[in-house]
NUKE-783441 format. One record per atom (N, C-alpha, C): residue in three letters; chain; atom name; z, x, y. Coordinates in Angstrom, 3 decimals. Example, Ala and Ser with C-alpha at 12.3 -4.5 7.8 and 13.67 -1.06 7.14 Angstrom:
2
(atom 'ALA','A','N',(7.800,13.190,-5.690))
(atom 'ALA','A','CA',(7.800,12.300,-4.500))
(atom 'ALA','A','C',(7.800,13.200,-3.300))
(atom 'SER','A','N',(7.080,12.850,-2.250))
(atom 'SER','A','CA',(7.140,13.670,-1.060))
(atom 'SER','A','C',(7.870,12.900,0.030))
% end
This chain:
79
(atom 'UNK','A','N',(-58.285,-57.107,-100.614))
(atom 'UNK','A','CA',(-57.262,-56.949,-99.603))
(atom 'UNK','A','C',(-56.677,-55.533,-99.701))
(atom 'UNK','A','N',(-56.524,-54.738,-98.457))
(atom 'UNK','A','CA',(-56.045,-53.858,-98.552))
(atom 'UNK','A','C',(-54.337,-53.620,-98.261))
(atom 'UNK','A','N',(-53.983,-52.683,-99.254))
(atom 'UNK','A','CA',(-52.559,-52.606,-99.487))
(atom 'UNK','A','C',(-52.245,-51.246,-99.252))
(atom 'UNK','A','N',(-51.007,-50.713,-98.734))
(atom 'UNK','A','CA',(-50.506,-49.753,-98.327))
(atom 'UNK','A','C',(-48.858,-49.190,-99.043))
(atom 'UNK','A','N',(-48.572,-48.528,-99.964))
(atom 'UNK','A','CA',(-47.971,-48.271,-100.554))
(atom 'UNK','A','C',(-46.822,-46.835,-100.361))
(atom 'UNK','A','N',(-45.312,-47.233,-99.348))
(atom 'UNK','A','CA',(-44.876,-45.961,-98.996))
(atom 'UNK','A','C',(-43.425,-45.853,-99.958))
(atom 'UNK','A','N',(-43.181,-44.493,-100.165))
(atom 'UNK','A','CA',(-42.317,-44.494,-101.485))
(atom 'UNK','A','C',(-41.319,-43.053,-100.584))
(atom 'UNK','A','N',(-40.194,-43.953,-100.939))
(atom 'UNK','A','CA',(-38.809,-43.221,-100.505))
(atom 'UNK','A','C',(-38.352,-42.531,-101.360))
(atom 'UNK','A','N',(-37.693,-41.857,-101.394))
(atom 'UNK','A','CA',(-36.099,-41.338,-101.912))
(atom 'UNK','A','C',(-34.909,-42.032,-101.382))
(atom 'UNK','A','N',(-34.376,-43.072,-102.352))
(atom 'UNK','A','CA',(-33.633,-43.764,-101.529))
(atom 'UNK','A','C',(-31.694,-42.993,-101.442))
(atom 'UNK','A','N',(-31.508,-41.847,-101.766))
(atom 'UNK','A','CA',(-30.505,-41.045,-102.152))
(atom 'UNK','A','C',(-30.665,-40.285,-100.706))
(atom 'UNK','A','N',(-31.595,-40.028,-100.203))
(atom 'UNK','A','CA',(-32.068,-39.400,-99.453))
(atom 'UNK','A','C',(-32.721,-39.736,-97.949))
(atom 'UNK','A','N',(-33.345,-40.667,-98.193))
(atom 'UNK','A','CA',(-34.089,-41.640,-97.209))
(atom 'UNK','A','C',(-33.430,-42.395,-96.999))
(atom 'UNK','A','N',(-32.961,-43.180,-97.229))
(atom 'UNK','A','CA',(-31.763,-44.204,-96.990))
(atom 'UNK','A','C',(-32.211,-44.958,-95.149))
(atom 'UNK','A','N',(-31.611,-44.119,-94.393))
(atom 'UNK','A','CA',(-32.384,-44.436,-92.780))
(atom 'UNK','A','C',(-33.558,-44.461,-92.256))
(atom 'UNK','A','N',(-34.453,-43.821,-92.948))
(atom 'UNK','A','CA',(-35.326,-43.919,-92.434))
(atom 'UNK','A','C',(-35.925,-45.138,-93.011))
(atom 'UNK','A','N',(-35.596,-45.632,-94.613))
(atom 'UNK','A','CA',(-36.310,-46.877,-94.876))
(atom 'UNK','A','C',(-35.508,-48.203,-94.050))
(atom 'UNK','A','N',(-34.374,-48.173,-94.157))
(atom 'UNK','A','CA',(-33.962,-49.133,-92.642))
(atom 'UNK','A','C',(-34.582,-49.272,-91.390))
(atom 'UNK','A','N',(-34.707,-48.123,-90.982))
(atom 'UNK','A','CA',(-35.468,-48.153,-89.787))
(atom 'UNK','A','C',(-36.821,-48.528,-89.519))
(atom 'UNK','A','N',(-37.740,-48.270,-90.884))
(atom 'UNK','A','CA',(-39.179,-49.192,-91.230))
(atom 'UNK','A','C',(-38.535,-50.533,-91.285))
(atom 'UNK','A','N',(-37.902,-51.255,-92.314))
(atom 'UNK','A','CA',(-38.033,-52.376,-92.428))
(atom 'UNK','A','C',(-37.468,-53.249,-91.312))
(atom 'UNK','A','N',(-36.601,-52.481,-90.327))
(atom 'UNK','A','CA',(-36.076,-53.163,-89.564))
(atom 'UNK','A','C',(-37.005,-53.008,-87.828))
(atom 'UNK','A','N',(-38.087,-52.183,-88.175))
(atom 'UNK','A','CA',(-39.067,-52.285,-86.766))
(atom 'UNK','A','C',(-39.368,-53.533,-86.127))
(atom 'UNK','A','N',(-39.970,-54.753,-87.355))
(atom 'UNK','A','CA',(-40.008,-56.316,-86.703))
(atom 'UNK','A','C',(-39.251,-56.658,-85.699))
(atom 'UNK','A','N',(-37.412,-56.302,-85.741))
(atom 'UNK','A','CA',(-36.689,-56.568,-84.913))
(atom 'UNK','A','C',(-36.605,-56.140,-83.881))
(atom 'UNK','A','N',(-36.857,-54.507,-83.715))
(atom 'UNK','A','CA',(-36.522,-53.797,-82.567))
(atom 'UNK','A','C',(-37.838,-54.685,-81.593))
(atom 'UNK','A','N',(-39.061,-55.221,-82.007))
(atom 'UNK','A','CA',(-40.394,-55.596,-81.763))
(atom 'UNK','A','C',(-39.630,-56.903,-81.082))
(atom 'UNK','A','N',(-39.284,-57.855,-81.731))
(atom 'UNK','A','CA',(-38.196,-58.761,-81.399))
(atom 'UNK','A','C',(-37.535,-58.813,-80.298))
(atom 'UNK','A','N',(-36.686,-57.948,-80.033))
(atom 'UNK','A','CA',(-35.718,-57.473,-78.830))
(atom 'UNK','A','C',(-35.837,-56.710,-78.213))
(atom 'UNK','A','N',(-36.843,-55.948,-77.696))
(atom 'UNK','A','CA',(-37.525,-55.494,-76.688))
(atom 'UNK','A','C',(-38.608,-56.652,-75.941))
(atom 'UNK','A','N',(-39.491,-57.553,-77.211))
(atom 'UNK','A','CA',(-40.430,-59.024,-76.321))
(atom 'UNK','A','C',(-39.134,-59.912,-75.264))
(atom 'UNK','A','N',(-37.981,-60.564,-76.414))
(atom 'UNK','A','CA',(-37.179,-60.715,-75.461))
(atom 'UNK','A','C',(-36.557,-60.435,-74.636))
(atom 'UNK','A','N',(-36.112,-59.351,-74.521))
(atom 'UNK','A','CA',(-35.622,-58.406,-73.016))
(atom 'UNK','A','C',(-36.869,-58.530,-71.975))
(atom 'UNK','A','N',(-38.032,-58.386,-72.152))
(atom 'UNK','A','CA',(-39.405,-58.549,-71.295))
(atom 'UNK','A','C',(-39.523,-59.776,-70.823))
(atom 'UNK','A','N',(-39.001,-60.734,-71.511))
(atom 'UNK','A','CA',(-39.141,-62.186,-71.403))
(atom 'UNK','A','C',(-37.976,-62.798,-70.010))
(atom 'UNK','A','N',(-36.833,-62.236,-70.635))
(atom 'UNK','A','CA',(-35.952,-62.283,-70.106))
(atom 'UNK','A','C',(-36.243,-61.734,-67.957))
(atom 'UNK','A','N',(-36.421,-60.902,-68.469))
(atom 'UNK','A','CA',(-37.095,-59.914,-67.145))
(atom 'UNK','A','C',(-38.249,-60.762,-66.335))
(atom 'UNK','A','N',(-38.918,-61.766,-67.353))
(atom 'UNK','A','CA',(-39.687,-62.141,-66.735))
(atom 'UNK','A','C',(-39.512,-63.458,-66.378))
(atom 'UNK','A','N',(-38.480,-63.617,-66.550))
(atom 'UNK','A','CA',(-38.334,-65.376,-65.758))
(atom 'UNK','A','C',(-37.282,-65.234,-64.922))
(atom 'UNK','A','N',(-36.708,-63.625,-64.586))
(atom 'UNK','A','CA',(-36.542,-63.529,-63.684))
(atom 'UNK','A','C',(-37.378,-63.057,-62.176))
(atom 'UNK','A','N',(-38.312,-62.481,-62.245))
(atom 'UNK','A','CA',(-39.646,-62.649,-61.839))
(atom 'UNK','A','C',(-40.082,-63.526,-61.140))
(atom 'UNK','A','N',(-40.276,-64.368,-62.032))
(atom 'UNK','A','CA',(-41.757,-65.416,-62.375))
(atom 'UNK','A','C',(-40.799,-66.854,-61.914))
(atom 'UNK','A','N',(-39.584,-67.016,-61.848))
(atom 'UNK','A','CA',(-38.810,-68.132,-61.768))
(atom 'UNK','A','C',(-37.436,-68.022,-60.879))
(atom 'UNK','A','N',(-36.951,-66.812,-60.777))
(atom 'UNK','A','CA',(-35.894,-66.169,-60.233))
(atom 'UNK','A','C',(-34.905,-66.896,-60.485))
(atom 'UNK','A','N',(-35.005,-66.555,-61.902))
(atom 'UNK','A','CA',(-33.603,-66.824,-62.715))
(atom 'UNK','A','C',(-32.420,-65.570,-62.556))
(atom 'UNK','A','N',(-31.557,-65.766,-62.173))
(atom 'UNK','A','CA',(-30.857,-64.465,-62.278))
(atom 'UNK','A','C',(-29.753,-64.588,-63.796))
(atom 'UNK','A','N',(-29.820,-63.154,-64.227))
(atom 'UNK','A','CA',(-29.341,-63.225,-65.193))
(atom 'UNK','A','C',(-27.829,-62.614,-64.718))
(atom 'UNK','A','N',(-27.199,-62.898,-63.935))
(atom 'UNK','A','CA',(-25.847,-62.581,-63.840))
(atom 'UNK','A','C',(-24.926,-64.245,-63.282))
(atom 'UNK','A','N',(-25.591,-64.701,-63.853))
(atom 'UNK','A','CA',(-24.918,-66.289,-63.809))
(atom 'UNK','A','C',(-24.678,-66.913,-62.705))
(atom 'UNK','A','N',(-25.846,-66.801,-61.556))
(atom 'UNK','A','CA',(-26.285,-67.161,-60.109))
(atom 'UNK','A','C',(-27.387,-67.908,-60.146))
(atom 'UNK','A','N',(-27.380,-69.074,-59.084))
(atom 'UNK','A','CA',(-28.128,-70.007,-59.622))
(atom 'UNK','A','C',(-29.264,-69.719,-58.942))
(atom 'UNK','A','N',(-29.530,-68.391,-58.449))
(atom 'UNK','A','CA',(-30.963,-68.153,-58.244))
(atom 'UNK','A','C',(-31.184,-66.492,-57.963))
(atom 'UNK','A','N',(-31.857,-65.503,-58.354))
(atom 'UNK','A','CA',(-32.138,-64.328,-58.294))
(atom 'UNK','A','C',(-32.427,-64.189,-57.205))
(atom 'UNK','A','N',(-31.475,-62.375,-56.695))
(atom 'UNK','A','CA',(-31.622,-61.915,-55.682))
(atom 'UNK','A','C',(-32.950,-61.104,-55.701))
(atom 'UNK','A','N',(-33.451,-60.780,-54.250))
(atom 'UNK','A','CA',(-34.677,-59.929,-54.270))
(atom 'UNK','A','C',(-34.503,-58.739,-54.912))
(atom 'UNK','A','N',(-33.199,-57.946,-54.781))
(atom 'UNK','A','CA',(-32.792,-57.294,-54.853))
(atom 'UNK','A','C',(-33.047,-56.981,-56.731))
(atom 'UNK','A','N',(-32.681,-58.319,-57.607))
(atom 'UNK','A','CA',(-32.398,-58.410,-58.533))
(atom 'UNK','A','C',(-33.862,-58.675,-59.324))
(atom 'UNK','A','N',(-34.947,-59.036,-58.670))
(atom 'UNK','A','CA',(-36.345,-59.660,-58.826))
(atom 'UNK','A','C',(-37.076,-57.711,-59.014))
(atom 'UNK','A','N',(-36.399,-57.721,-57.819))
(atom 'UNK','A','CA',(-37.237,-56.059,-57.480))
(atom 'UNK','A','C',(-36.852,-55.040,-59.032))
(atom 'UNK','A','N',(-35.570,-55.254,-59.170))
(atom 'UNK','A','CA',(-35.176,-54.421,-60.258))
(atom 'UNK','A','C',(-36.269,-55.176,-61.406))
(atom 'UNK','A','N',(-36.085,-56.218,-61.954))
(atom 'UNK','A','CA',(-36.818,-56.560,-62.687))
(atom 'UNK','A','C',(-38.086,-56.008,-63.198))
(atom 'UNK','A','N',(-39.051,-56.120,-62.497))
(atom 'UNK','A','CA',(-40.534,-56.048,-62.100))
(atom 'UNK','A','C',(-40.301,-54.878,-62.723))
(atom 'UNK','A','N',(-39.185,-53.432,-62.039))
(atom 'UNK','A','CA',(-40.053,-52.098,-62.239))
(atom 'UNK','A','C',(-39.263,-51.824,-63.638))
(atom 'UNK','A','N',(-38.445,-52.476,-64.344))
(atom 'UNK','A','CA',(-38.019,-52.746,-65.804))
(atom 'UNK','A','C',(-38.960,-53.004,-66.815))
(atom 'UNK','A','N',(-39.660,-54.041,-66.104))
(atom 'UNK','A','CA',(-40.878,-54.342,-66.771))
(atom 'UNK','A','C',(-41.932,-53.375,-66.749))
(atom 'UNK','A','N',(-42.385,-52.998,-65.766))
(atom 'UNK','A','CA',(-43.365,-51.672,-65.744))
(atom 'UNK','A','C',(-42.791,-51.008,-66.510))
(atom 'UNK','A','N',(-41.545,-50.331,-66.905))
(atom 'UNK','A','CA',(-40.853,-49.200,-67.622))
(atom 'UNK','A','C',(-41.107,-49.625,-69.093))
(atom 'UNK','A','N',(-40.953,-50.905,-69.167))
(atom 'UNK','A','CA',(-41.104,-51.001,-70.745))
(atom 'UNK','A','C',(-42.523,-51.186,-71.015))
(atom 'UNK','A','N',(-43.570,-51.323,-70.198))
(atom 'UNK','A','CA',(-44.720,-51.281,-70.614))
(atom 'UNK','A','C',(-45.360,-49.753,-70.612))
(atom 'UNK','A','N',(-44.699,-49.013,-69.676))
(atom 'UNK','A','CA',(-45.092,-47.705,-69.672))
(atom 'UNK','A','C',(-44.753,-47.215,-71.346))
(atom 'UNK','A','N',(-43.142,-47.524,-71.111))
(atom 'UNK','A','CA',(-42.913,-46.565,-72.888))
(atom 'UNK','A','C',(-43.799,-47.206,-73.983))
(atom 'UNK','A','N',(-44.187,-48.238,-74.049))
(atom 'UNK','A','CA',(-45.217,-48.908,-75.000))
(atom 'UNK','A','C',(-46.228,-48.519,-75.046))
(atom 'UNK','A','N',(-47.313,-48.174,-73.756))
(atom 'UNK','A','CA',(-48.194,-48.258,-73.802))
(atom 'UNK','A','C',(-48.106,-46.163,-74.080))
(atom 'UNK','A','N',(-47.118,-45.387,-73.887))
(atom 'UNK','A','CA',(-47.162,-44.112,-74.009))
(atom 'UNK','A','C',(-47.092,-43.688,-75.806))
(atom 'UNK','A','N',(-46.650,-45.072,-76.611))
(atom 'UNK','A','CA',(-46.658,-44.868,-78.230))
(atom 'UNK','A','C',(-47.381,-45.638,-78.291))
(atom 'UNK','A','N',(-48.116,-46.150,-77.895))
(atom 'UNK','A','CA',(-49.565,-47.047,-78.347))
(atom 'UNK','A','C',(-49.209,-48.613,-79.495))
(atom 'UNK','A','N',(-47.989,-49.027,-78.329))
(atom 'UNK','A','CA',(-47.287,-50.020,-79.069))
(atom 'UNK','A','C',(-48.077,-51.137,-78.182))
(atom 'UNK','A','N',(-47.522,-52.735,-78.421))
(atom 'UNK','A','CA',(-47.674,-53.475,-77.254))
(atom 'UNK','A','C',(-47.070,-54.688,-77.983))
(atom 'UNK','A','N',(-46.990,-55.703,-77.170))
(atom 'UNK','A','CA',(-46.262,-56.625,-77.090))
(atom 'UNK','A','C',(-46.637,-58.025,-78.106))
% end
């Protein structure tokens, strides 16, 4: 099995090793924000506490979603 071994200065590094260990999350809450986006979409849920999404609010959606797939797919991230 291969293993990968990265070594801080923790006097020094301090943020940046937070910011590794805490990537899972940002991964986390960006899927759900997409998710979110997408059942407004896909279901026209509106997320401003209306019991059904405006076009208006569908339209925003969609190109939210394109935006976050653009910045993903521009760091060679994905979902």
């Amino acid at each position: 099995m291969a293993k990968i071994t990265l070594e801080f200065d923790l006097e020094t590094e301090l943020n940046e090793v937070k910011e590794i260990l805490d990537g899972y999350k940002w991964k986390i809450a960006v899927w759900e924000l997409d998710q979110a986006l997408r059942d407004t979409t896909k279901y026209d849920k509106s997320v401003l506490n209306q019991p059904k999404a405006s076009d208006l609010e569908i339209e925003i959606a969609e190109k939210y979603r394109e935006l976050i797939r653009d910045f993903l797919q521009t760091k060679n991230l994905s979902l």
